[in-house]
VEXGUDO-530736 format. One record per residue (C-alpha): residue number from 1; z, x, y. Coordinates in steps of 0.5 Angstrom, whole numbers. Layout:
N
+-----+-------+-------+-------+
: seq :     w :     u :     v :
+-----+-------+-------+-------+
: NUM :     Z :     X :     Y :
...
+-----+-------+-------+-------+
# end
This chain:
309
+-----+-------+-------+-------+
: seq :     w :     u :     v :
+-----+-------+-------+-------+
:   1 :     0 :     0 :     0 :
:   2 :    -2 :     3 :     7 :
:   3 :     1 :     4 :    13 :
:   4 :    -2 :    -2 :    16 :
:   5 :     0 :    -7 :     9 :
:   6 :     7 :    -5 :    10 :
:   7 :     7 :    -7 :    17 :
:   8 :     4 :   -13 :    16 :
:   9 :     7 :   -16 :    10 :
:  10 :    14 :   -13 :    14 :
:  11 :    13 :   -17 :    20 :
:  12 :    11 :   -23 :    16 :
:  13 :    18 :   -23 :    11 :
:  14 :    21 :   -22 :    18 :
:  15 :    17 :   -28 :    21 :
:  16 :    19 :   -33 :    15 :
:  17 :    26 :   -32 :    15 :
:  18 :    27 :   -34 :    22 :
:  19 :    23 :   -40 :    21 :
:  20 :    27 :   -41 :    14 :
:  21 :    33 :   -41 :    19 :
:  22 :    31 :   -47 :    22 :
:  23 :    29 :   -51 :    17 :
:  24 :    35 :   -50 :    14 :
:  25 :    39 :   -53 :    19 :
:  26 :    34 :   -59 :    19 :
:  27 :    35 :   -59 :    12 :
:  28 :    43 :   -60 :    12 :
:  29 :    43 :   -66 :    16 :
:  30 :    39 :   -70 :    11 :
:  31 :    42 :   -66 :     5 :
:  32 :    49 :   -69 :     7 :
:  33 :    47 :   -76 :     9 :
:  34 :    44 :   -75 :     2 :
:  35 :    50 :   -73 :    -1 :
:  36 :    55 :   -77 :     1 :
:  37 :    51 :   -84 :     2 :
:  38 :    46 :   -83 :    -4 :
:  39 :    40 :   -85 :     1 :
:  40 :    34 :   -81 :     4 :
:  41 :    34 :   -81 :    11 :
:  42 :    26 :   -82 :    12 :
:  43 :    28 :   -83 :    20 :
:  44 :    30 :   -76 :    20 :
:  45 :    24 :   -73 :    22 :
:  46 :    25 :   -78 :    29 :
:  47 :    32 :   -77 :    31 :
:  48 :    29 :   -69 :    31 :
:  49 :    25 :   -72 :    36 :
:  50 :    29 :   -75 :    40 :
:  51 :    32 :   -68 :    41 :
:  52 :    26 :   -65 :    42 :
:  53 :    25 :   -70 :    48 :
:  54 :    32 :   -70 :    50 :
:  55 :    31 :   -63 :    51 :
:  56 :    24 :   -64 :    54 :
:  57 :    28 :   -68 :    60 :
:  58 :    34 :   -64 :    61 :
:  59 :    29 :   -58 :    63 :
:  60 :    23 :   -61 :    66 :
:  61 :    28 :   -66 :    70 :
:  62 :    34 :   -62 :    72 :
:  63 :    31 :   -55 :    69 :
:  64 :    37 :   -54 :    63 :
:  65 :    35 :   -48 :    59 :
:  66 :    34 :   -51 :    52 :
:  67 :    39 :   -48 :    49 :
:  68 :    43 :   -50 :    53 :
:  69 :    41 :   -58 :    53 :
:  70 :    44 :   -57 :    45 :
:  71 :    50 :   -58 :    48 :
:  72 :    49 :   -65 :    51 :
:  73 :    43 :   -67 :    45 :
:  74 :    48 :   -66 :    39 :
:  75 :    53 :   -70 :    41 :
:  76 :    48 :   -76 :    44 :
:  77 :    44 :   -76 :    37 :
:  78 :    52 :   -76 :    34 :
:  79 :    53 :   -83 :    37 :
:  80 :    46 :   -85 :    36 :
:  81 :    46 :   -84 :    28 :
:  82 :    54 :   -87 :    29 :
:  83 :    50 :   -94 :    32 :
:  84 :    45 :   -93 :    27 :
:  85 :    49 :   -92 :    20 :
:  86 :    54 :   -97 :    24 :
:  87 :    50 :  -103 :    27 :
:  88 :    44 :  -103 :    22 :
:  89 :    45 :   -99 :    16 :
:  90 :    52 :  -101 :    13 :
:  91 :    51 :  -108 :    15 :
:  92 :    45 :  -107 :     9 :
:  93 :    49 :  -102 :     4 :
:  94 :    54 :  -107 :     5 :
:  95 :    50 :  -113 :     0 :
:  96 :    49 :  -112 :    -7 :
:  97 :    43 :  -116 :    -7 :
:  98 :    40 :  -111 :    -3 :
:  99 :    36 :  -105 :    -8 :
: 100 :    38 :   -98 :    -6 :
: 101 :    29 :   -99 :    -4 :
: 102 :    30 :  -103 :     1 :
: 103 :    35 :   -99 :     5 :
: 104 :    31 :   -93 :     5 :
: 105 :    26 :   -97 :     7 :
: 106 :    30 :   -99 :    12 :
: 107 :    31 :   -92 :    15 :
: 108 :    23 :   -91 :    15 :
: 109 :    23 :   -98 :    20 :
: 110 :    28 :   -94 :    24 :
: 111 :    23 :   -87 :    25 :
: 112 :    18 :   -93 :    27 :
: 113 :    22 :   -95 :    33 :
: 114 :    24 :   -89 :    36 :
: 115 :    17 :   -86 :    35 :
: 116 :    14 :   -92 :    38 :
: 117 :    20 :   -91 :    44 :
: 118 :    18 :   -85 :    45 :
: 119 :     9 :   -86 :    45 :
: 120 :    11 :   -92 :    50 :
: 121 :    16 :   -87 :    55 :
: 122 :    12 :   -80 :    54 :
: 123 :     5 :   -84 :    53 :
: 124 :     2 :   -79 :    46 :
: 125 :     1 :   -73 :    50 :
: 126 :     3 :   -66 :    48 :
: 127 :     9 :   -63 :    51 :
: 128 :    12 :   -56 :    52 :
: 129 :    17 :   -53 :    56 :
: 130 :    14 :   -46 :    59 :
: 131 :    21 :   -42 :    59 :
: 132 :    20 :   -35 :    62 :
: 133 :    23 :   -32 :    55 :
: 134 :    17 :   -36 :    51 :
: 135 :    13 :   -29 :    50 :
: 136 :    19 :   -24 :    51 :
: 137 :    20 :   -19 :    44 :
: 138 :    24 :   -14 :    42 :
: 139 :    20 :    -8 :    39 :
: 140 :    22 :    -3 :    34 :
: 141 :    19 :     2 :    38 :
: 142 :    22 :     2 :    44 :
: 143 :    29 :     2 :    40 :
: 144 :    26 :     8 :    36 :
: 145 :    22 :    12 :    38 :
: 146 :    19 :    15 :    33 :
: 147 :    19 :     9 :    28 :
: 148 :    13 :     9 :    23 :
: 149 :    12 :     2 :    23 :
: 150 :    12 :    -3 :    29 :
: 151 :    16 :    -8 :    28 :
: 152 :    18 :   -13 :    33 :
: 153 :    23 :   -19 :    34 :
: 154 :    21 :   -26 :    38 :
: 155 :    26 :   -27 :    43 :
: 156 :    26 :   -35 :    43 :
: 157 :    26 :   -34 :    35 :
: 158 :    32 :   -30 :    34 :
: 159 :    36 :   -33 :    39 :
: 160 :    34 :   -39 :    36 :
: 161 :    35 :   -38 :    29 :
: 162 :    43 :   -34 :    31 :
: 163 :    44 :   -41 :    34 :
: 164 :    42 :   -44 :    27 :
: 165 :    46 :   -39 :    23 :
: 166 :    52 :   -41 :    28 :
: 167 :    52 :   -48 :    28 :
: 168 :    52 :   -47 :    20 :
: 169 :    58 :   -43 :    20 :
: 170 :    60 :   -48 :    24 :
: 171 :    59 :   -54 :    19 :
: 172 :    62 :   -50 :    13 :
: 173 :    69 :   -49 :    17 :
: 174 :    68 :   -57 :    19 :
: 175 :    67 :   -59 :    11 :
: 176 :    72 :   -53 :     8 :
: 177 :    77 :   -53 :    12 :
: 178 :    78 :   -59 :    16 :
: 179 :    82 :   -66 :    14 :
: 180 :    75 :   -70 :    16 :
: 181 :    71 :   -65 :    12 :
: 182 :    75 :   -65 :     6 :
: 183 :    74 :   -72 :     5 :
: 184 :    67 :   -72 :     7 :
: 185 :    66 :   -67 :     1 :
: 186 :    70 :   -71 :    -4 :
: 187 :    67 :   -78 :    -2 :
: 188 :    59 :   -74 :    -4 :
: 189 :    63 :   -72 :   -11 :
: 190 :    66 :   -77 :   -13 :
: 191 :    66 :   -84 :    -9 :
: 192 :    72 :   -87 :   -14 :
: 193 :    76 :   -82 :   -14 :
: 194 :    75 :   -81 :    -6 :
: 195 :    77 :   -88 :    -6 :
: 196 :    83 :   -88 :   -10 :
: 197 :    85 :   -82 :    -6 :
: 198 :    86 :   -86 :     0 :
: 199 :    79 :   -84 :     3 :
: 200 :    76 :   -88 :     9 :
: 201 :    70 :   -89 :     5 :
: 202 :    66 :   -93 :    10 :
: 203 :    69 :   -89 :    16 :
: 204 :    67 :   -82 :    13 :
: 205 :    59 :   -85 :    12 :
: 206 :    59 :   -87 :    18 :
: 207 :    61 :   -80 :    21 :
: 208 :    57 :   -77 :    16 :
: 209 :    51 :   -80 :    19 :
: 210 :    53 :   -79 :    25 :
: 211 :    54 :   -71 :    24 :
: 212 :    47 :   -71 :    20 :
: 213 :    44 :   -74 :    26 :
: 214 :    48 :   -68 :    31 :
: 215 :    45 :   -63 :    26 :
: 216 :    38 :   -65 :    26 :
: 217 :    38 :   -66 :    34 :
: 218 :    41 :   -60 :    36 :
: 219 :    36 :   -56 :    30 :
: 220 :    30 :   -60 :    35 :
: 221 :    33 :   -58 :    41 :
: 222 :    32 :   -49 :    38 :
: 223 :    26 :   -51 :    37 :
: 224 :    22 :   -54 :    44 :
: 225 :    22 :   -46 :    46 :
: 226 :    18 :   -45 :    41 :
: 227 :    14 :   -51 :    38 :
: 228 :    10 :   -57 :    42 :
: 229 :    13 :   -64 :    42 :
: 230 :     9 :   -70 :    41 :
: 231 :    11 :   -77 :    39 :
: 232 :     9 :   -77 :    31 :
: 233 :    11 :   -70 :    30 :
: 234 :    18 :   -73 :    27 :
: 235 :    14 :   -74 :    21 :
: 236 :    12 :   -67 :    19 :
: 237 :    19 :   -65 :    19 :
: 238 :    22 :   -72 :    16 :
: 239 :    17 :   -68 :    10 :
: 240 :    20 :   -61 :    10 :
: 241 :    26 :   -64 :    10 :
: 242 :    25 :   -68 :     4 :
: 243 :    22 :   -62 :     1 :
: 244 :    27 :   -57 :     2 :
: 245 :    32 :   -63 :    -1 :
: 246 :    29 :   -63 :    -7 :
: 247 :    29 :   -56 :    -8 :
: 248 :    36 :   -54 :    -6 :
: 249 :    39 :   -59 :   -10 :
: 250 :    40 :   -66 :    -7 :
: 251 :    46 :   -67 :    -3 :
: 252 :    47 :   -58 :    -4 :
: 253 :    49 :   -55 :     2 :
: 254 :    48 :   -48 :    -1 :
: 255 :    41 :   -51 :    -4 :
: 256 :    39 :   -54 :     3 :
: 257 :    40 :   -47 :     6 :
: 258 :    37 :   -43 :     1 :
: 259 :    31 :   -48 :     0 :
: 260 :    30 :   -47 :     7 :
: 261 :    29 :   -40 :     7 :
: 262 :    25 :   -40 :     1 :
: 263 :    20 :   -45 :     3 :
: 264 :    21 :   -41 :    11 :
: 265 :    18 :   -35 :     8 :
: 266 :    12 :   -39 :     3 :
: 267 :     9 :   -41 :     9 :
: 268 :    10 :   -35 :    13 :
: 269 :     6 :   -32 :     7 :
: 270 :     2 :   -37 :     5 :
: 271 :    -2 :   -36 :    14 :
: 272 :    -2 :   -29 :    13 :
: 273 :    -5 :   -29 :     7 :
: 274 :    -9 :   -35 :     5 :
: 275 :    -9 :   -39 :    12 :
: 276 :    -5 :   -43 :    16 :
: 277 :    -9 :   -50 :    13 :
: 278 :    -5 :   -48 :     7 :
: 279 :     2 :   -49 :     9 :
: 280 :     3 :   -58 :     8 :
: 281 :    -2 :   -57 :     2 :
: 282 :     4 :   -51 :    -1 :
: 283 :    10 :   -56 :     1 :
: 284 :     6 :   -61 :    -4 :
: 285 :     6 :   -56 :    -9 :
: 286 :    13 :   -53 :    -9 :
: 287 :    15 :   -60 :    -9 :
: 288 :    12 :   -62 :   -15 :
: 289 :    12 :   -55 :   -19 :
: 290 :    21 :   -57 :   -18 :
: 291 :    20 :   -64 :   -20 :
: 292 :    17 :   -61 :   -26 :
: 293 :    21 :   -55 :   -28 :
: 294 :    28 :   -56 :   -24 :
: 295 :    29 :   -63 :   -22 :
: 296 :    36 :   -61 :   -21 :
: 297 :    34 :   -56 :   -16 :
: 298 :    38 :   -49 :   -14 :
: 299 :    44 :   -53 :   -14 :
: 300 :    43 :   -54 :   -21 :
: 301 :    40 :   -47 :   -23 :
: 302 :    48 :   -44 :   -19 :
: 303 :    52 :   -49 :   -23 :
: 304 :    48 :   -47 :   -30 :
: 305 :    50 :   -40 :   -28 :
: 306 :    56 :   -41 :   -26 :
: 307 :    58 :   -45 :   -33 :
: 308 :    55 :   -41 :   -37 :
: 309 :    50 :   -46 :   -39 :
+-----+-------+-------+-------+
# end
């Protein structure tokens, strides 16, 4: 491998880890939603626009650095999701006759909503917020100078995926450590024992939505430095949501984290390599390709190893 290959293929793995970094944060919300109360969001990928747009307004408006908007964006997306789980979605788990179908169905009417909210309010053009920082990068050469490979580093990529690694950091201690937390965690694994327990059930579905909703929001918010903003773009994360779900494990934490950092560095890859059209077409085939040969996902390949199975 030449100089040059190295270099490439150096620069690509570094790409698709950043890119993987964020698409697990993405990830976590639905995968805990998922968890603890057993449907798929397939609003997901809408309230991750509402972020966006969130975003978009704070910095096009009173010019709020994106970053900075996480703080306001989490928070409202937190009691968007509590009004949504509270007000629409439980009144629907609540009726047996109710097949768990119609209650993802009903999270795909949400996304249409919101979509179709944002078209009427943001008219279908593609947006972005021009940040001073958009193109700055750190290059290997300028810290070593004599570095034989020139590897750089995009600004608004690395802050955005530290942030990312940070706001994980943060769930983990919420859901280790915390009263809340453990009672989040005890209601995914075992909704009767929670029960008997004393744990609120009802109230920690509705804080778990909420919580996913915060994540997805604030994942949107680390992303407008970096990405455009349409009405319909919740759909596609909705997908690689979806697909990094199944591939983690559904309702696995560590899965979601590690099938985000997988599917970052196959897409990175795959548009180096092959081409960026082949992206949406390789998502299909790890989804299938896990359907097939580990329906359990990470999570059950980290539970086999671990008992010895």
């Amino acid at each position: 491998m030449t100089a040059v290959q190295t270099e490439v293929l150096l620069q690509t793995l570094i790409s698709g880890v950043l890119l993987g970094g964020l698409y697990a944060l993405i990830a976590l919300g639905m995968t805990i939603i998922m968890g603890v109360m057993k449907i798929i969001n397939l609003a997901h990928g809408e309230l991750m626009m509402v972020g966006m747009y969130i975003a978009f307004v704070l910095f096009s408006w009173l010019h709020i650095d994106p970053y900075l908007s996480v703080f306001i964006a989490a928070p409202a997306l937190f009691v968007l999701g509590v009004g949504l789980q509270k007000f629409l979605i439980n009144p629907v788990m609540k009726v047996d006759a109710i097949l768990p179908e119609n209650q993802v169905i009903l999270t795909v009417g949400i996304g249409m909503v919101l979509a179709n909210l944002a078209t009427i309010i943001f008219q279908s053009d593609y947006r972005q917020t021009p940040v001073s920082y958009a193109t700055k990068a750190w290059y290997l050469t300028d810290l070593w100078k004599g570095a034989p490979l020139e590897l750089s580093l995009s600004f608004p990529w690395s802050v955005s995926f530290t942030i990312a690694v940070l706001i994980t950091a943060c769930l983990w201690f919420f859901l280790a450590k915390t009263d809340t937390g453990k009672s989040i965690r005890a209601t995914a694994q075992d909704l009767d024992a929670a029960l008997l327990m004393g744990v609120n059930v009802e109230r920690m579905r509705v804080i778990t939505f909420g919580l996913g909703s915060a994540l997805v929001g604030a994942a949107g918010c680390l992303f407008i430095p970096i990405y455009y903003i349409y009405p319909d773009i919740g759909g596609q994360f909705t997908l690689i949501s979806f697909v990094i779900t199944v591939l983690g494990g559904l309702g696995s934490t560590v899965g979601a984290i590690i099938g985000g950092l997988v599917l970052g560095l196959f897409e990175s890859l795959t548009a180096t390599y092959i081409g960026m059209g082949w992206a949406p077409v390789g998502r299909f085939m790890i989804f299938v390709a896990v359907l097939i040969f580990i329906p359990g996902g990470v999570a059950s390949l980290l539970r086999s190893r671990k008992f010895g199975k």
